[in-house]
Steps between C-alpha positions, in 0.01 A plus 500: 500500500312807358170653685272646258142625606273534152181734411180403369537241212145446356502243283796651290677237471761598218558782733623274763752267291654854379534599884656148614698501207612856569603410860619168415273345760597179590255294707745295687683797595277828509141544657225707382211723697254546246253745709154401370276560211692225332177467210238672332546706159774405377517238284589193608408484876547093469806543377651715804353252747628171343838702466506603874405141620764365289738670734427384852614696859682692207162709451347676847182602327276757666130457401334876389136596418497353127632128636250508746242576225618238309405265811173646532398476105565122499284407764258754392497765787581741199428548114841615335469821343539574148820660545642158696700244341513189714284284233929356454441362846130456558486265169840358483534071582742600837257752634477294842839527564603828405195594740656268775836652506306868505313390785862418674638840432535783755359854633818660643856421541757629770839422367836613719729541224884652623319663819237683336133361548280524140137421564329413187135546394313585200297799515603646839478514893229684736678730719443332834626192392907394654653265250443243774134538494462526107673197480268309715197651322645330222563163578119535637408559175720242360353220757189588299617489137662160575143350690145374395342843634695678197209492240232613723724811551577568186134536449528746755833697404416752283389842652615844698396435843561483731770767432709484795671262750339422808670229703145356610397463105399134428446251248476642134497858604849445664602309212353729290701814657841261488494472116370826423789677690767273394396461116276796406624825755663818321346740720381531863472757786733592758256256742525220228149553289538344152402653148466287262398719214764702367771267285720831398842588622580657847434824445108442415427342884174635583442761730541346876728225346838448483734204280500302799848446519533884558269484790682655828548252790477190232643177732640354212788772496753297647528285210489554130118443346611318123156492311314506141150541349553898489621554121407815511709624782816320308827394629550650830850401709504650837664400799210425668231373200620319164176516218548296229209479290593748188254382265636173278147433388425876407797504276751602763766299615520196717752527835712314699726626753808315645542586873839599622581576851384845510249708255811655326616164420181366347475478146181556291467252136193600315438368135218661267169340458259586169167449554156685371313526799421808704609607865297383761495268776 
């Protein structure tokens, strides 16, 4: 049984079938991580989600900023943008169910895999936050997705503030904080104050600002952070952080690395994906 954790897909779905082909994924026997941002610009965003339901417990799927757009554009919290391309889902005759099974997916993972702890998320994790607690922030979050009060949030989700955590936050500020950190964060303070400006590669953080996995102190550092939705930071494989995002939908290449029982025995599988859009988010 083969472990593979997967960057940012985005509705490129051709892309995918030449990774799974490329590992040989089998579904009965393998298991995929796909770490969020599983539509939006590519091409064929229904196509990636019909292909990921198709395989069950066999796909963990992480839910990033552009799925959680896609929520909020069908029940009208959001207009899509002229650069999105979810009109696949939106319009297509199993719309309901592709957005049921969305609504099912997850925040964060913690997977113990050969004594080594890998905590998943899609954009990143504020510096205060142990694995325990981001975890639970999560699954808060999820209790939400999965409820009636989901749409009246989602009215309320977009925005930069508040910009920190503040265990006495409540309601859709809290909530608010929860998704920004874990599907929008690239750069914070050393006391955990997002930026949410600057989409650019690590070297460009702002002055006062810091990639926040290089924050000092972080309480994540006991495990390894695995994460996406930073394409232009690339493939970085560290002991202690694993980014996966390097850019399928910008004409980069899509990822997938199989976990081994240390870093030196993981293996990194990236096929090339040709598309004519432009870096960005």
């Amino acid at each position: 049984m083969a472990l593979y954790l997967i960057g940012d897909v985005q509705g490129c779905d051709s892309a995918l079938q030449h990774l799974l082909d490329t590992i040989s994924f089998s579904p009965s026997t393998d298991t995929l991580y796909f770490l969020g941002d599983l539509v939006n610009r590519g091409p064929d965003s229904a196509g990636v989600l019909r292909r990921l339901m198709s395989y069950g417990d066999a796909a963990q799927c992480l839910l990033g900023n552009h799925d959680l757009h896609l929520l909020a554009a069908a029940v009208g919290a959001r207009r899509p943008s002229r650069k999105d391309t979810l009109d696949n889902v939106l319009q297509a005759p199993d719309r309901e169910a592709m957005l049921a099974w969305l609504r099912q997916q997850h925040m964060a993972f913690l997977l113990q895999h050969q004594a080594h702890a890998y905590l998943m998320v899609h954009a990143g994790v504020l510096p205060g936050w142990s694995a325990t607690q981001t975890m639970a922030l999560a699954k808060e979050f999820e209790t939400v997705l999965r409820g009636p009060d989901l749409i009246d949030f989602l009215h309320q989700m977009y925005g930069n503030t508040a910009n920190r955590w503040d265990d006495s936050l409540t309601g859709a500020e809290r909530l608010r904080v929860i998704v920004n950190a874990l599907t929008r964060l690239r750069f914070c303070t050393s006391d955990g104050v997002m930026e949410f400006q600057t989409s650019d590669g690590a070297h460009a953080a702002p002055p006062g600002y810091l990639p926040w996995f290089e924050v000092p102190g972080r309480k994540t550092v006991d495990v390894t952070v695995a994460f996406g939705h930073w394409s232009t930071l690339g493939w970085l494989g560290r002991d202690d952080v694993l980014a996966l995002d390097s850019g399928c939908v910008w004409g980069g290449h899509l990822s997938a690395l199989k976990l081994g029982g240390s870093a030196q025995e993981h293996e990194l599988i990236q096929v090339k994906c040709e598309q004519a859009q432009r870096p960005g988010e």
